[in-house]
C-alpha positions in Angstrom: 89.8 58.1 84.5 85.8 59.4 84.8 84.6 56.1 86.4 84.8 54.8 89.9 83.5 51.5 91.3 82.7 49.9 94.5 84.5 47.1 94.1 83.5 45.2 97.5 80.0 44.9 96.0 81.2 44.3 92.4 83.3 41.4 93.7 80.5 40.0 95.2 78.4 40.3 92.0 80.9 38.8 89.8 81.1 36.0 92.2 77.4 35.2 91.9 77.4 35.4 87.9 80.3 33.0 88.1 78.2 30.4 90.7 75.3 31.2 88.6 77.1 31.0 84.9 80.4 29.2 85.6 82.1 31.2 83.1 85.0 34.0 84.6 84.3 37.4 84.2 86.5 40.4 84.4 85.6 44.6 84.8 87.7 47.4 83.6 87.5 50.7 84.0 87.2 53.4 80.6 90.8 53.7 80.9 90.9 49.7 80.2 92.5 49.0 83.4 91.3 45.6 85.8 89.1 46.4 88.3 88.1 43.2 89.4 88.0 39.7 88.4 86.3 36.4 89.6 88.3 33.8 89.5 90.7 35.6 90.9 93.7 34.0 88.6 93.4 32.8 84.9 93.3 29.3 83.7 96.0 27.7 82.9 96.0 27.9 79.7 96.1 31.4 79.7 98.5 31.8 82.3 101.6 29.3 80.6 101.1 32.0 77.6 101.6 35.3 79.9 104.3 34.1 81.5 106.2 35.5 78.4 106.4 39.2 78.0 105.5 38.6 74.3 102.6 36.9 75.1 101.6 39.3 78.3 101.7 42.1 75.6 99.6 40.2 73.0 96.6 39.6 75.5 97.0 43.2 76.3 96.5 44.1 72.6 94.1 41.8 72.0 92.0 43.1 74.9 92.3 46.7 73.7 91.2 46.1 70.1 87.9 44.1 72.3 87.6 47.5 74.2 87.9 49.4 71.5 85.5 47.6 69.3 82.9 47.5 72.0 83.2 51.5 72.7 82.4 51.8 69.2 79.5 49.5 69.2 77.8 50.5 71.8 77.1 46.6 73.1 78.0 43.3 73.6 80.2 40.7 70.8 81.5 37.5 70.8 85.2 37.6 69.5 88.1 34.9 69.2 91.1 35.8 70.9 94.8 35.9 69.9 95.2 32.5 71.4 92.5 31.0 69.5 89.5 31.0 72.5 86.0 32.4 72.4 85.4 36.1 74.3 82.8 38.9 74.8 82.8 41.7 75.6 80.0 44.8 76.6 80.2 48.3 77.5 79.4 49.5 81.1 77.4 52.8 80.0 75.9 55.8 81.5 74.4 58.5 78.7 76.7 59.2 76.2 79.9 57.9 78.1 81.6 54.5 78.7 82.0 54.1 82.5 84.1 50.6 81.7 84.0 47.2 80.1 82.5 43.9 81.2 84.6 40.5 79.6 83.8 37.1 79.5 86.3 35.0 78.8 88.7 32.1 78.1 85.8 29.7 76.3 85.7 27.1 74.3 82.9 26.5 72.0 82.0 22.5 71.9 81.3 23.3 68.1 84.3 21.9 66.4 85.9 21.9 69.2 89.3 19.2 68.4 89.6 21.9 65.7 89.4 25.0 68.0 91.7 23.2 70.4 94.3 22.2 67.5 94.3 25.7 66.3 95.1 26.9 70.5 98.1 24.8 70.9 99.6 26.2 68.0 99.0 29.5 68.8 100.1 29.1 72.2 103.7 27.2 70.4 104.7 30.9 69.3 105.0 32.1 72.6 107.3 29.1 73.8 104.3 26.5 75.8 104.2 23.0 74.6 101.6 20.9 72.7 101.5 18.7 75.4 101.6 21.6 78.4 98.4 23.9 76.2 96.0 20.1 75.8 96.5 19.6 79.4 95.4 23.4 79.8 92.5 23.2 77.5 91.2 20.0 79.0 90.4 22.0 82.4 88.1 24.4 80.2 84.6 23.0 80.4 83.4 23.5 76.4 80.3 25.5 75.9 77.4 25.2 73.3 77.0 28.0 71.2 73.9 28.9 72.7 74.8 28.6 76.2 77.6 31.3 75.2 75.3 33.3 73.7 73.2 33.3 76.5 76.0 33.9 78.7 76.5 36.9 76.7 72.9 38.3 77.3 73.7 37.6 80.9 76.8 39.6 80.9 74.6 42.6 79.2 72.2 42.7 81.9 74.6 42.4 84.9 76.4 45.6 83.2 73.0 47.6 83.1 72.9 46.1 86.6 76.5 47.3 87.4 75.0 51.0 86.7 71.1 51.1 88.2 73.1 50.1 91.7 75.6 52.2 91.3 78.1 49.8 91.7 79.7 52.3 88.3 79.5 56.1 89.3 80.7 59.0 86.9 83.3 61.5 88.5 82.0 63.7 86.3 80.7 66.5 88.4 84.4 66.7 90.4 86.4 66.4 87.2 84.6 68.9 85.5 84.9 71.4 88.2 88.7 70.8 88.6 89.2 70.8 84.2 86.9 74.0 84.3 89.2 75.7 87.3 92.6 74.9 85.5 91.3 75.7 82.2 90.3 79.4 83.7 93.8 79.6 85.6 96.3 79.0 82.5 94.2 80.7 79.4 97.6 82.1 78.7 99.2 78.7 78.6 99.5 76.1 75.4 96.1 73.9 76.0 95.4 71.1 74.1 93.5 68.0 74.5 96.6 65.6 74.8 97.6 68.1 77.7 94.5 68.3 79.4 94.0 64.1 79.1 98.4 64.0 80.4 97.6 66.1 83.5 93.8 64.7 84.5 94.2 61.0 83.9 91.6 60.4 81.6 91.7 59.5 77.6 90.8 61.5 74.5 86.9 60.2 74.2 86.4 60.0 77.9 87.2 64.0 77.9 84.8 64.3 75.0 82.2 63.0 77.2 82.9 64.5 80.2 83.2 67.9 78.0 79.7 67.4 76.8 78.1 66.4 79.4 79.5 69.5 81.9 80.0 72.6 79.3 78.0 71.1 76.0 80.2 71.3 73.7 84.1 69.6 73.0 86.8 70.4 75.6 88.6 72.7 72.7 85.6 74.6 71.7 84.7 74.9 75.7 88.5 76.3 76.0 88.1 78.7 73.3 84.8 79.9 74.7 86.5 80.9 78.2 89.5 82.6 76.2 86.8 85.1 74.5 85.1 85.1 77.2 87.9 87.1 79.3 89.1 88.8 75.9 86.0 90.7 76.4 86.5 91.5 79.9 90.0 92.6 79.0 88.9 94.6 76.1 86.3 96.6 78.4 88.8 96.8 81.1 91.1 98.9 78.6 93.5 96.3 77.7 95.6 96.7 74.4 94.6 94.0 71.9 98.4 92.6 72.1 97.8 92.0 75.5 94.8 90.2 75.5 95.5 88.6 73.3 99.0 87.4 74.9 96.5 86.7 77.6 94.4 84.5 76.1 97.0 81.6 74.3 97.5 83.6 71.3 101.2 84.5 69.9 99.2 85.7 66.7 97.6 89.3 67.0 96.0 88.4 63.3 95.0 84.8 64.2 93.2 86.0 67.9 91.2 88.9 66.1 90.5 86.5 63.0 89.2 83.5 66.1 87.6 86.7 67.7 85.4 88.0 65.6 84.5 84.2 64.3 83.3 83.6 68.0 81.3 86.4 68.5 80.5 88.4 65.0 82.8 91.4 65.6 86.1 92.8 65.9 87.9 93.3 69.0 87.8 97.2 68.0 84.4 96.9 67.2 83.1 95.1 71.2 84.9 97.4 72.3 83.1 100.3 70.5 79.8 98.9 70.8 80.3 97.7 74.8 82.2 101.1 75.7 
């Protein structure tokens, strides 16, 4: 994870869009993990279908694909969920990265709404809860117009700029960095890859991208090989043999480091070595 939040403050926010909006709002983080949430506990509705572990694990999924989708649009949508209700979703940004995800959720559109309603009860049947048991749920949920939900969606995009400019959001870049650039400088020797890297720091593939970007300028693997040729030349001048650094440096290959070698900097390890002697 690259995101931290102050969640006494962002509790307090979420509270006020609810008074002010009525509609419940959740935050995750860029690993898609709950912050915070207000109301604290789902509506009925929602919570007769997670008490399954089927349907726990389909409003996971579905709220992955919403993250997903939003990371890759860059901004709010409305979606229908896998229990038939209306959601949306926005991106909390900062630059280039995703800090975390703003939802609103659990409507139901007064458009059509025996039909949407119909169509919830049956979805909610597959995961063992009632006809009876979901219309009882679904009467508690106050119907929305479409454009009160699309306003409520322009709402939500402001509140997550908001979530930034007060820094209720902050980047860990600047500490991850440092530790990712330290490690990556102590084990050149070792297997590094990006699934490694993400394993040991926490942190998914694209929220590394980012973070690689933003602290070295350029993707964590080409920042990784740039430090390995970077001591290969300080071996080199030091006297090294080219088996050893290139041992040194990750590389089982003596062909493949000199090939990566002189890719990265226009010469052969020989040939630094004669020109930098």
């Amino acid at each position: 994870m690259i995101s931290s939040f102050d969640k006494l403050n962002l509790e307090s926010l979420l509270q006020d869009f609810y008074t002010a909006v009525g509609i419940r709002i959740s935050v995750f983080d860029d690993d898609f993990n709950l912050v915070t949430e207000y109301p604290e506990n789902p509506p009925d509705f929602c919570a007769n279908i997670r008490k399954t572990a089927a349907g726990a694990a389909a409003c996971r999924r579905c709220d992955v694909c919403a993250f997903n989708r939003a990371k890759k649009l860059r901004g709010p949508h409305i979606y229908t969920c896998h229990a038939g209700l209306t959601e949306a979703i926005t991106p909390i940004q900062l630059g280039g990265g995703v800090l975390g995800y703003a939802i609103l959720a659990h409507m139901l559109p007064s458009e059509n709404y025996k039909e949407t309603v119909q169509k919830a009860c049956r979805l909610a049947s597959k995961f063992g809860v009632s006809e009876e048991q979901s219309f009882s749920a679904l009467s508690l949920i106050q119907p929305r117009s479409s454009k009160q939900i699309h306003a409520a969606v322009r709402i939500l995009d402001a509140v997550s700029a908001y979530v930034h400019i007060r820094n209720l959001a902050r980047c860990k870049t600047r500490t991850l960095s440092r530790d990712i650039e330290n490690y990556i400088n102590d084990n050149l020797k070792e297997d590094i890859t990006s699934a490694s890297l993400c394993e040991k720091f926490h942190c998914s593939r694209s929220a590394l991208y980012h973070l690689s970007v933003r602290a070295f300028g350029t993707g964590i693997m080409q920042y990784v090989t740039y430090r390995r040729m970077e001591n290969a030349k300080k071996m080199l001048l030091s006297g090294a043999t080219i088996s050893e650094v290139a041992a040194a440096n990750g590389f089982s290959d003596y062909s493949y480091f000199c090939r990566v070698f002189r890719r990265e900097t226009g010469c052969t390890p020989d040939g630094f070595r004669k020109n930098n002697g």
